[in-house]
C-alpha positions in Angstrom: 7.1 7.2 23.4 3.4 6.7 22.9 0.9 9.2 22.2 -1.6 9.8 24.9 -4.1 9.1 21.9 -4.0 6.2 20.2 -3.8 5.9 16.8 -7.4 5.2 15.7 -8.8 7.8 18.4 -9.7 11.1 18.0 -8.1 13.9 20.0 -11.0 14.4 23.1 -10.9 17.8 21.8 -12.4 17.3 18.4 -8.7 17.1 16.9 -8.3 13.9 14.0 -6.1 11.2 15.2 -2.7 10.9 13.9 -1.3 7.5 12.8 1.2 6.1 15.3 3.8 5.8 12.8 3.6 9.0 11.4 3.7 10.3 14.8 7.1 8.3 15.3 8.3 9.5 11.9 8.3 13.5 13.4 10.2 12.0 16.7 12.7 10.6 14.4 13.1 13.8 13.2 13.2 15.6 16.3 16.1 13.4 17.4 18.2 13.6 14.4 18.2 16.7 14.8 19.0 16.9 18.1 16.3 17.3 20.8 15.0 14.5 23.2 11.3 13.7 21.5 10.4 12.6 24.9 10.8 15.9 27.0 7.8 17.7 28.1 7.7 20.3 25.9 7.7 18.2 22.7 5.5 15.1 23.9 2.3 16.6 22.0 4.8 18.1 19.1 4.4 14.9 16.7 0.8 14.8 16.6 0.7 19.0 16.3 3.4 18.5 13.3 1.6 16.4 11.5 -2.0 17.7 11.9 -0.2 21.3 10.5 0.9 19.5 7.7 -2.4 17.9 7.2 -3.4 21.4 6.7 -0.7 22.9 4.4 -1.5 20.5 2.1 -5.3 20.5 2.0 -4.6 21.3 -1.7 -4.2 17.5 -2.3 -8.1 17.2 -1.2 -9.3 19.3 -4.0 -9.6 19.9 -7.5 -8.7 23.9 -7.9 -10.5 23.7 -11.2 -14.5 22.9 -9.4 -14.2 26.6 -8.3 -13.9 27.9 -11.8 -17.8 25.8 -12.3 -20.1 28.5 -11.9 -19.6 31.5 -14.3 -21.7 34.8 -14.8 -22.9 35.5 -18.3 -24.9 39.1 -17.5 -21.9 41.1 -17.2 -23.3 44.4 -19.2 -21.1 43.9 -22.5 -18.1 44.1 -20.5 -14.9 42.6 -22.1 -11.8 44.4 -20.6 -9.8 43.4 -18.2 -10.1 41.4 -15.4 -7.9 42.0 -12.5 -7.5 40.6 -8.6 -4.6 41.3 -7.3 -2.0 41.6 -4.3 -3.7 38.1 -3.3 -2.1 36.7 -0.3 -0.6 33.0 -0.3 1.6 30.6 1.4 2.9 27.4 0.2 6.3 24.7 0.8 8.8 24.4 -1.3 8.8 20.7 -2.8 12.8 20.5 -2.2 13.1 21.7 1.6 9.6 21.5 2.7 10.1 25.2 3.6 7.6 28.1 3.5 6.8 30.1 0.4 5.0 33.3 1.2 4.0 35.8 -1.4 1.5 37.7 -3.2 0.1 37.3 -6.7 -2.1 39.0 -9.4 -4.3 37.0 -11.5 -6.2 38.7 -14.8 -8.1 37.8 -17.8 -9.5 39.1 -20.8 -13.1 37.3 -20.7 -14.9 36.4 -23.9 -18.5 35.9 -22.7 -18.4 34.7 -19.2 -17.0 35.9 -15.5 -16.1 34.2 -12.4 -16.6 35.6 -9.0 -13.7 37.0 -7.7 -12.9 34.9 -4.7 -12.5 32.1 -7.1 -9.7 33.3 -8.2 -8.1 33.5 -4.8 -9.7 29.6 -4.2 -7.6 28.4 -7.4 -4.7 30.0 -6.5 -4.6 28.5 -2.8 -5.5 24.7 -4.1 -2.8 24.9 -5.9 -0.8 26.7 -3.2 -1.3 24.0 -0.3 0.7 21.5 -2.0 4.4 20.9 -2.2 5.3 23.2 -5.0 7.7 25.2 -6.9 6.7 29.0 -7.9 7.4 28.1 -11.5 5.0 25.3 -11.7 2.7 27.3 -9.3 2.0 30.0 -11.4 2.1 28.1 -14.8 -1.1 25.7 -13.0 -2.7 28.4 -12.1 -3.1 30.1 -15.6 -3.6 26.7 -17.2 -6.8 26.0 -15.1 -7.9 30.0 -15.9 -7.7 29.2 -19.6 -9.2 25.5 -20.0 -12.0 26.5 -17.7 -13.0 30.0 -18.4 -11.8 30.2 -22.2 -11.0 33.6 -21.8 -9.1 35.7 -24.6 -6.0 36.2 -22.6 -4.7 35.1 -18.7 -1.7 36.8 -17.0 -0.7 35.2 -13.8 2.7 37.2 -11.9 3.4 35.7 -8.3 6.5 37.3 -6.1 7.0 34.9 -3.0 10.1 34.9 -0.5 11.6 31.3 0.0 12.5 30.5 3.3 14.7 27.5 2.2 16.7 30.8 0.5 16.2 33.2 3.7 16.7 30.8 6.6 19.0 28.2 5.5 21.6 27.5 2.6 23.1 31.0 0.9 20.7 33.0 3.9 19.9 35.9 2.0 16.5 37.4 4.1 14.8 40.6 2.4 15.1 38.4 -1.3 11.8 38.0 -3.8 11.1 36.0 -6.7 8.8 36.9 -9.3 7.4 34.8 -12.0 4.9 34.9 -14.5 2.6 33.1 -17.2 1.1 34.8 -19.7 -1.4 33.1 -22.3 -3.6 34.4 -25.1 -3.8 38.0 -26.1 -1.8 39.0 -23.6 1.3 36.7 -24.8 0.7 37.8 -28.4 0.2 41.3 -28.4 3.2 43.3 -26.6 0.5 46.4 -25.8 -1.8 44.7 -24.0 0.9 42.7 -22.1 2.2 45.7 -21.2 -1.2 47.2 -20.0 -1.9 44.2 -17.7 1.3 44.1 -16.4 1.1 47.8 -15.7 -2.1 47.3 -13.9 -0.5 44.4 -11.8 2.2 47.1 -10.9 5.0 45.3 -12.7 
């Protein structure tokens, strides 16, 4: 069944259109699975699936690295430890297309320059809205830490529950997976390893 917009308009109510056969693909999927695509209740469900999608992946639209482009050189002689953590994310496992939500803790040891906090948080979640694994999750986001901001040392440690574990296959809820990426000082010398991860609460 067509939508009631087509598929070079925009929703009336400010809402992008969504291509006809993208639309069709969701229907599909809604009858494999089951349902009747053309019952009330899931006539407007295509173009809402899609448009959410659209927006679980905005990481796809952005280069996580452009937030790392302004740094602070006054920062009073500091050189210690730079820590945000317990930073809220969610993301889709590349495999089931199923939620990821965690937390994660990003530090570095800065040589001469800082970032503004939030930017931290801004790398994490370009990365995190795209289809991902945790592995490769945390591993980007302490790569782009150290090309960009050239600090002495970058820790990354993200726990996430999988829903692809928790709602479907082995169904295991209450189950967390932490990983971590370590670079620089902090992967060199054991002590201050231990100190950041002590500060993350690991």
């Amino acid at each position: 069944m067509s939508s009631l917009v087509g598929p070079d308009e925009d929703d009336p109510r400010g809402k992008p259109a969504v291509p006809e056969h993208v639309q069709d693909a969701i229907r599909t999927l809604i009858e494999w699975a089951g349902d009747d695509p053309t019952r009330e209740g899931l006539l407007d469900t295509p173009a809402r699936v899609a448009r959410a999608w659209k927006e679980y992946c905005l990481g796809y639209n952005e280069d996580p690295a452009h937030h790392l482009a302004r740094v602070f050189e006054e920062v009073g002689g500091y050189d210690e430890i730079v820590l945000l953590k317990d930073i809220p994310f969610q993301s889709h496992c590349e495999h089931h297309m199923a939620p990821i939500i965690g937390k994660a803790a990003i530090a570095y040891l800065p040589t001469d320059r800082v970032v503004g906090i939030s930017k931290l948080a801004r790398v994490l979640h370009g990365y995190a809205r795209r289809l991902q694994v945790q592995e490769r999750l945390t591993a980007e986001v302490a790569h782009c830490i150290q090309e960009h901001l050239n600090p002495r040392g970058v820790a990354v440690v993200i726990e996430a529950s999988h829903a692809c574990m928790t709602a479907r296959g082995v169904r295991t809820p209450g189950v967390s997976m932490v990983t971590s990426q370590v670079m620089g000082t902090f992967r060199k010398d054991s002590k201050s390893r231990e100190e950041v991860l002590k500060l993350m609460g690991y």
